[in-house]
C-alpha positions as CSV (number, residue, x, y, z in Angstrom):
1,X,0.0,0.0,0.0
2,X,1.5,3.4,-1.5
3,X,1.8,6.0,1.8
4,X,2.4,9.7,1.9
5,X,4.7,10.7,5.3
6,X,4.2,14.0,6.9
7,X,6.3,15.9,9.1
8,X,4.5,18.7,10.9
9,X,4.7,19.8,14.4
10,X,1.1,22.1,13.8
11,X,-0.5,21.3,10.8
12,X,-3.1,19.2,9.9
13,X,-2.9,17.3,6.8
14,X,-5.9,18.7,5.4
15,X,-4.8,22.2,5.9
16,X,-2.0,21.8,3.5
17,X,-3.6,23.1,0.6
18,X,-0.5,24.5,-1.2
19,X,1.0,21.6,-2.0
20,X,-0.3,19.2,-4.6
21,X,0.5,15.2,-3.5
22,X,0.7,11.9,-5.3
23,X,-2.5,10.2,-4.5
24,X,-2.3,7.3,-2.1
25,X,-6.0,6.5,-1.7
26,X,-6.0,8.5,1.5
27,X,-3.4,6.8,3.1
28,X,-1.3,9.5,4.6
29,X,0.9,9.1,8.1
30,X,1.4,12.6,10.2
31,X,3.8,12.8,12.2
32,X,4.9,16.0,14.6
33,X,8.1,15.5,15.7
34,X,11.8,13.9,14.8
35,X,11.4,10.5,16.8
36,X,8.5,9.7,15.1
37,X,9.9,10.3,11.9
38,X,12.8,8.1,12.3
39,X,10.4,5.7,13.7
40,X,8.1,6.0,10.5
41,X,11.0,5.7,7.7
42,X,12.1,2.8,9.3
43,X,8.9,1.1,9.6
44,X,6.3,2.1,7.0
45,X,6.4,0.0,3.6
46,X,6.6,2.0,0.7
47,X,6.7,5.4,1.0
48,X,5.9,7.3,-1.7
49,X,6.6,10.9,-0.7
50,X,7.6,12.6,2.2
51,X,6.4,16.7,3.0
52,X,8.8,18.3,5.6
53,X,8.5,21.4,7.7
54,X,11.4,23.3,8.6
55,X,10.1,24.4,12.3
56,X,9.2,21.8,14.7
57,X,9.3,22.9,18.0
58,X,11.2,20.2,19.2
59,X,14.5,20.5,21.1
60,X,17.3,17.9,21.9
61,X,18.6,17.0,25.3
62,X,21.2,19.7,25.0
63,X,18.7,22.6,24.1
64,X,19.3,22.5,20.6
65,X,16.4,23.2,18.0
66,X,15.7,19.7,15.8
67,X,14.3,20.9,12.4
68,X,13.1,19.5,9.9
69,X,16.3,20.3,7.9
70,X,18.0,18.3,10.5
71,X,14.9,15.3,9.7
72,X,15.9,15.6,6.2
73,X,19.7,15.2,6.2
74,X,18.9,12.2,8.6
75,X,17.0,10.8,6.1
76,X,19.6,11.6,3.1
77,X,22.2,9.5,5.4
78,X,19.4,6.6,5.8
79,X,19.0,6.2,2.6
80,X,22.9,6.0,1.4
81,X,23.4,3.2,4.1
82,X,19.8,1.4,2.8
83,X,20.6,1.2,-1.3
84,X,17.8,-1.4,-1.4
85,X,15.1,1.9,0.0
86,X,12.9,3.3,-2.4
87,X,13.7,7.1,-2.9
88,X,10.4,9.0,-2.2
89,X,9.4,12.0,-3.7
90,X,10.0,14.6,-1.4
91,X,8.1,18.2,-1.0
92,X,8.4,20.8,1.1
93,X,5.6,22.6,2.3
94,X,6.9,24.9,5.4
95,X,6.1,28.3,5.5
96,X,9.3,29.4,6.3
97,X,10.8,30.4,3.2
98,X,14.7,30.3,4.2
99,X,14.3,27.4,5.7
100,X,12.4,25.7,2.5
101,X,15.5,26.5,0.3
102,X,18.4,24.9,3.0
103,X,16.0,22.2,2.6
104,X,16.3,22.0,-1.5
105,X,19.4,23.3,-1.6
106,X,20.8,19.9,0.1
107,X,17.6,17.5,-0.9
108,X,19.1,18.3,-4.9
109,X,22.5,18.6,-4.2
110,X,22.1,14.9,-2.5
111,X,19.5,13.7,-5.0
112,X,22.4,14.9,-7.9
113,X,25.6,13.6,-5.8
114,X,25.0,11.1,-4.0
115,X,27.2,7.8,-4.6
């Protein structure tokens, strides 16, 4: 079963009218913070995209903000040591508009260099 993976710390999937995503017959996993996320690309079976927001709200041990930038270079490194993992499409739908191009800036420069 094709799924669509969310990260949002706020929004509501529903809400996210701005962005236009593959259709999985509903089936579409939210999740709000970076544990779950690592949790959900591990877990969930075919995943065919994945929308990131850049602010989440969620801090480390050591006080330091986890974005989703940080969510997305984690999942860049996941997917060099899993060859065998589909690569999803990936959107980004954040409202933050600095932290959207970090976000493409490394997604394509992975996405182009990757080995």
């Amino acid at each position: 079963m094709a799924i669509g993976l969310i990260l949002d710390d706020e929004r509501f999937i529903d809400t996210i009218t701005w962005v236009s995503y593959p259709d999985t017959d509903g089936h579409c996993c939210l999740v709000r913070n970076p544990l779950e996320f690592i949790s959900s690309v591990r877990s969930l079976v075919d995943i065919v995209y994945i929308s990131f927001d850049h602010d989440l709200a969620h801090y480390n041990k050591a006080g330091r903000d986890i974005t989703g930038y940080d969510c997305l270079k984690w999942l860049c490194r996941y997917l060099d040591r899993h060859p065998e993992e589909k690569i999803p499409q990936v959107f980004f739908h954040s409202k933050n508009p600095i932290g959207v191009a970090n976000m493409e800036g490394y997604w394509y420069n992975w996405l182009n260099y990757r080995g």
